[in-house]
Structure formats: C-alpha cells, structure tokens
C-alpha positions in Angstrom: 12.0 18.6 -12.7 11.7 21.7 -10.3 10.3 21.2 -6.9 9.3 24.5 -6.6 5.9 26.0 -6.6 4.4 25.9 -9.6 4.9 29.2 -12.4 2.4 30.3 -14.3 2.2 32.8 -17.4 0.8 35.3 -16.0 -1.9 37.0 -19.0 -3.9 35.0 -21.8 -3.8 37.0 -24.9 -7.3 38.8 -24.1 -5.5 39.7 -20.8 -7.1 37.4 -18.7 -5.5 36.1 -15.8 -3.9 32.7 -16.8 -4.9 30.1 -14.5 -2.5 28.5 -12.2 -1.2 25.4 -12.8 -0.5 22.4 -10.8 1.1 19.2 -12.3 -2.4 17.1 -11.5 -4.1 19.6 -13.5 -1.4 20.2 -16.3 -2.0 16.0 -16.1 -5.6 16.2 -16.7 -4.7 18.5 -19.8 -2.6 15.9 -21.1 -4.5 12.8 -20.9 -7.6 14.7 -22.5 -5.0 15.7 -25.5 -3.9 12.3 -25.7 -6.8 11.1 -26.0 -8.1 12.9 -28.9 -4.8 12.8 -30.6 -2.7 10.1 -29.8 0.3 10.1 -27.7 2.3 10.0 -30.9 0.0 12.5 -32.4 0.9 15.0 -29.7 3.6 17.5 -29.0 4.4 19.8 -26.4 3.4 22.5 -28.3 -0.1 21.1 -28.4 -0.3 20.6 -24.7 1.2 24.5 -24.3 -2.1 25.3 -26.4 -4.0 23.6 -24.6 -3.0 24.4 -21.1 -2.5 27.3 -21.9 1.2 27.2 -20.9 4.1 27.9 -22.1 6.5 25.4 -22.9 9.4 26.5 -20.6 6.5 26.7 -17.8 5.2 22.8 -18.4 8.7 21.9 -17.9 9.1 23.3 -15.0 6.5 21.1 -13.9 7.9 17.4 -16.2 10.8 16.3 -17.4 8.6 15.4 -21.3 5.9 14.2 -22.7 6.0 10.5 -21.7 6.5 11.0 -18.1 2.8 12.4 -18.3 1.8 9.1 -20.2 3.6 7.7 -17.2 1.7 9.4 -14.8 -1.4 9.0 -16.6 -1.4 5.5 -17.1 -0.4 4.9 -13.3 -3.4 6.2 -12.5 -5.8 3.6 -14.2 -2.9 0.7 -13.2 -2.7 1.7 -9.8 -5.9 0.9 -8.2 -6.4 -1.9 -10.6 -3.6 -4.3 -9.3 -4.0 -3.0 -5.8 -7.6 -4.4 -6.4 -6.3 -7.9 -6.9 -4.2 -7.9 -3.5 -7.6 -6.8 -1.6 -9.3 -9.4 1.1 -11.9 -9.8 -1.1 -10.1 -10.6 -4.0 -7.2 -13.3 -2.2 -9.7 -15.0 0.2 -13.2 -17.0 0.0 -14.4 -19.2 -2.9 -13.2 -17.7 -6.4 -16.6 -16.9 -8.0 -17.0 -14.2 -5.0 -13.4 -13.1 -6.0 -14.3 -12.9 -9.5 -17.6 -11.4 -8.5 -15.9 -8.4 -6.8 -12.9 -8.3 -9.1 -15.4 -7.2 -11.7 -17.6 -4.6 -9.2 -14.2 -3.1 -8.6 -12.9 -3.1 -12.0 -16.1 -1.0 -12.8 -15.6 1.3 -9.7 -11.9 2.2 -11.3 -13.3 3.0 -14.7 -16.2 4.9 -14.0 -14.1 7.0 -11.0 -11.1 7.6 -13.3 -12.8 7.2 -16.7 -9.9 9.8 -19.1 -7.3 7.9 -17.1 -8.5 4.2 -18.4 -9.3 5.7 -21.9 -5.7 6.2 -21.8 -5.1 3.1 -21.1 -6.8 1.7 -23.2 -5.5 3.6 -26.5 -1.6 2.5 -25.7 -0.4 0.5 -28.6 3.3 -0.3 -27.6 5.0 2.1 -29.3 7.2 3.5 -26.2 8.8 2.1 -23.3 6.1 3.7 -21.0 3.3 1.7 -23.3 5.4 -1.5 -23.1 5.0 -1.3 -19.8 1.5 -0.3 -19.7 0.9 -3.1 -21.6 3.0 -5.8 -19.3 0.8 -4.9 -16.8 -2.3 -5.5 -18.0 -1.5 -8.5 -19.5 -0.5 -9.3 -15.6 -3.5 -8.3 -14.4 -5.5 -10.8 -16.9 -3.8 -13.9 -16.1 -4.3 -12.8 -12.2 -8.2 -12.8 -13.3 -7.9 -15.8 -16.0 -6.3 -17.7 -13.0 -9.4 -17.1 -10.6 -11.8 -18.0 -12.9 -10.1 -21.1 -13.9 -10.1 -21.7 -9.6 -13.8 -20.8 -10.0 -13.8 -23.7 -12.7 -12.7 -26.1 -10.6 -14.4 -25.6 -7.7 -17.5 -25.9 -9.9 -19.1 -22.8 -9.3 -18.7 -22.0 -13.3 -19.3 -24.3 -16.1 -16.6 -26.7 -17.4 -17.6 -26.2 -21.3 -15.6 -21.9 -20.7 -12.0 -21.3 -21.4 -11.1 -19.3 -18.7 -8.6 -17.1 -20.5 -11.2 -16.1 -22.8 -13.6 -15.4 -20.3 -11.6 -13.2 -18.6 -11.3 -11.1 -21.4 -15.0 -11.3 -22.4 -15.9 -10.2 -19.5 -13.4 -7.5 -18.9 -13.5 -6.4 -22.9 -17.5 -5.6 -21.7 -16.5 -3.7 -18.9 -14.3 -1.8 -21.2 -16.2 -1.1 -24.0 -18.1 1.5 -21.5 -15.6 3.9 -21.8 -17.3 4.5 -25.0 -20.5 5.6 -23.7 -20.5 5.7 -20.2 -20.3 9.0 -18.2 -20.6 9.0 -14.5 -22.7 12.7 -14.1 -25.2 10.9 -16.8 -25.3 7.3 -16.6 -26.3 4.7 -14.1 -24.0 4.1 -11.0 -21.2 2.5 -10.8 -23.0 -0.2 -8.4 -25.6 -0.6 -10.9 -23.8 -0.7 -13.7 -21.7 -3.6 -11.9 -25.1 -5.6 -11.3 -26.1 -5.1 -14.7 -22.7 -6.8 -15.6 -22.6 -9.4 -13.2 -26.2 -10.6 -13.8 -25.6 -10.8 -17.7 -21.6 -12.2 -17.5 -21.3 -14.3 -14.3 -24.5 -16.0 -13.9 -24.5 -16.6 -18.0 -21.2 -19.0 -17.1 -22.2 -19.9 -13.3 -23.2 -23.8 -12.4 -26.7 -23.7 -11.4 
C-alpha cells in the first residue's frame, strides 16, 4: 500500500471534477457497500462504482477488499473492548459496571452506527470475520462475567442466567441498528435510559 498522497481520477463521465479521495472516505464507501451487499457479495469493481474510483486508484490506497472489512470492523471493536478496560467499567459494585457498560455500548452504536452494522452482518466466512467474531464473543463473557459478579453481590436476581442476560440485553441494544438514526431519533443518553429502566431494573433485587 502507497504512502503517498492520495490519487484521484481526475473527471466523472459528465466531466465533473471527481472528488478526492482519502482512505477514511474510500472506507466509508466500503462499509456502506458492504452493507447492502455482503462482503462476499462485493467486488472491487463495485466499490470502483461506487467511489467512483478506479481500481488501480483504490489500490493505491489498500492492499484488497478484506483489509477494508479489517478496518471497518476495527472501528466498532475498538471502542467497544477499550470500554471494558475503563474506571467505570473495572471498579465499584458490578451492577454500576453493568449499568455503564450498557450506556456505553449505546454511545459506540449510535456514534458509529455503519461501522456496527458491519459488524453485526459478519458470518465467519474469512479470517478477518473469524476474528471479528473472536472478539465479540470476548467481549460477552467480559459482560456475562460482570453480571454474574452483579449476581452475587445480590444486586440482580438469583432466578437470571447471566450468560443469557448478557446477550438479552446487548441483542436489544443491537437490534437498534435497525431503526435507529442519530440526526432522527432520540439521544444516545436517552435511548440508554430507556434501556436501562426496561433491562436492568426488570432483573435488579429490589
């Protein structure tokens, strides 16, 4: 990969400037196409069409196709294990931790919603997705394992398996990538309260 400045083609077909392109933008382009196709479903040729780019000038900016799944996916995973290192999330009683595990699991999604959709859609298929997928599976039984603290501290009821509340509550959060849309919706904050008030105090001890 080149680490030059970027090219750029320089006409569209209706002679209009081409834009230029950076690799965060020709990443952007790429997520959105994998999205709506599948990362199997997509070739360089369609990310050239939908850039905008020729091929010769997106691989001036990658190597292939899966080292922008790579990219793309590191930036949902990122901020989402660094969340479980946080003060807040390593110190106090566990339903707090849980409590803000959850506020800033909602925070990730809703500030890099096409990155998390991405996530979300890997099935395995490639090394990069394998990965993907170690990771998260990581970051549940770092979650599972605070709420099962939260069990026995007694802060949340004895009668909830805590590996499946984990994912109940985190399967909630992520079912908002479905509908949710930051310009449009409610805050992130709110939207956290929303899911705290119906998850957490549904399985705290009162």
């Amino acid at each position: 990969m080149s680490s030059g400045p970027p090219e750029r083609d320089r006409r569209l077909p209706s002679g209009e400037a081409r834009p230029t392109y950076t690799l965060d933008r020709l990443l952007d382009v790429a997520v959105r196409v994998f999205t709506e196709r599948g990362y199997d479903g997509t070739s360089v040729q369609h990310l050239s069409h939908a850039s905008g780019l020729s091929k010769s000038s997106i691989y001036h900016h990658i190597e292939g196709k899966e080292q922008l799944l790579r990219l793309g996916l590191e930036r949902a995973l990122e901020p989402l294990m660094a969340s479980t290192t946080e003060p807040e999330s390593t110190t106090g009683p566990a339903i707090d931790r849980l409590t803000h595990l959850v506020r800033r699991n909602v925070a990730i999604l809703a500030e890099r919603l096409p990155y998390v959709t991405l996530l979300l859609d890997v099935h395995g298929n490639t090394e990069t997705e394998r990965w993907a997928l170690d990771q998260r599976r990581a970051y549940d039984k770092i979650v599972a394992a605070v709420v099962a603290e939260a069990i026995d501290e007694g802060s949340v009821r004895s009668d909830v398996d805590a590996r499946t509340t984990a994912r109940l509550v985190f399967g909630m959060i992520n079912s908002a990538r479905e509908w949710y849309h930051p310009e449009r919706s409610v805050k992130p904050d709110q939207l956290a309260d929303q899911i705290c008030s119906l998850v957490l105090e549904g399985i705290r001890v009162h």
